[in-house]
ZAVO-476961 format. One line per field, with one value per residue (C-alpha): residue number from 1; residue in three letters; x, y, z. Coordinates in steps of 0.001 Angstrom, whole numbers, plus 500000, padded with zeros to 6 digits. Example, Ala and Ser with C-alpha at 12.3 -4.5 7.8 and 13.67 -1.06 7.14 Angstrom:
<recs>
resi 1,2
resn ALA,SER
c1 512300,513670
c2 495500,498940
c3 507800,507140
</recs>
This chain:
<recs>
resi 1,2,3,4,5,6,7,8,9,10,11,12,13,14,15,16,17,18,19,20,21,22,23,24,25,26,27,28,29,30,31,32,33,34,35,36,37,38,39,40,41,42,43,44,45,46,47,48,49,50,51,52,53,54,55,56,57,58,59,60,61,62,63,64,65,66,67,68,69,70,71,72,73,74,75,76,77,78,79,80,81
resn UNK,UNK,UNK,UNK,UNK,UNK,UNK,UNK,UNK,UNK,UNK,UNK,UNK,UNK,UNK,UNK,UNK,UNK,UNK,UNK,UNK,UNK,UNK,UNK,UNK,UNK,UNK,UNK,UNK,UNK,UNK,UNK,UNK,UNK,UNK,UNK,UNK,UNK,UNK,UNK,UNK,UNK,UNK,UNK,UNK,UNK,UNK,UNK,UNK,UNK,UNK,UNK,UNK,UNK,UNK,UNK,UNK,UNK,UNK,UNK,UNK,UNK,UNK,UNK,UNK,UNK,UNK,UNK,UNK,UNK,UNK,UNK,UNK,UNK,UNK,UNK,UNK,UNK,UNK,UNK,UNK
c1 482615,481527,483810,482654,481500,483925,487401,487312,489758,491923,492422,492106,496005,496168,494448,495777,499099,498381,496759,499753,502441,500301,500086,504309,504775,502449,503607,507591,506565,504602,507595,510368,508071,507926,512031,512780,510093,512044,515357,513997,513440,509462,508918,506961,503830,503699,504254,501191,499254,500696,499988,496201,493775,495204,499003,497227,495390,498268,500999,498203,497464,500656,501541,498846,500416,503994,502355,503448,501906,504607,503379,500211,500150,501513,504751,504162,500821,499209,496172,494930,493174
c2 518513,518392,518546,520228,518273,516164,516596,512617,511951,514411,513283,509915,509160,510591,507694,505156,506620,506242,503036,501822,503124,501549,498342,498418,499270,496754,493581,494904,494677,491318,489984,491672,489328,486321,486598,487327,484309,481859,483517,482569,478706,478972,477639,479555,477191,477786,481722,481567,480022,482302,485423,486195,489069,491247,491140,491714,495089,496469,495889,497546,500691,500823,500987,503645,505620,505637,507126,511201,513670,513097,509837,510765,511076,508189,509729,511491,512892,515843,516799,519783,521225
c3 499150,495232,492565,489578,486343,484603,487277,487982,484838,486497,490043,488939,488814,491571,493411,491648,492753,496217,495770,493954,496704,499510,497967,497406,501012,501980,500024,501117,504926,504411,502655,505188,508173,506200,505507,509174,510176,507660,508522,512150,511067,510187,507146,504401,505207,508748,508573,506354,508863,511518,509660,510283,509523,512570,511074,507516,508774,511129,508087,505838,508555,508189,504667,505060,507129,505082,501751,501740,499732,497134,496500,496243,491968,489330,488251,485303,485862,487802,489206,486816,489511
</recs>
């Protein structure tokens, strides 16, 4: 797919939207399982230890999968297109 000649200033908000809303949902569920962990008795230094690369790409897959097509521009912004 090409995009005509000078369109990236106009869908760029729209990425950085959905960056943005990814990265929300993503620190909220790492910070939700390190409150249940210490809730649990794990202290913050052993949840870090506990929490490895597979936790990190599940909670990201899914904050992925969370972000709707409302999300997907900054608020404030639209696509032009």
């Amino acid at each position: 797919m090409y995009f005509p000649p000078n369109v990236t200033s106009l869908i760029q908000p729209c990425d950085q939207g959905i960056l943005r809303s990814m990265k929300s949902k993503y620190k909220n569920t790492f910070l939700n399982s390190m409150l249940a962990a210490v809730n649990g008795g794990v202290v913050v230094g052993g949840f870090q230890k506990e929490f490895n690369m597979k936790n990190a790409i599940y909670a990201i897959a899914n904050a992925w999968n969370t972000v709707t097509k409302t999300q997907s521009c900054m608020p404030g912004t639209t696509s032009g297109l």
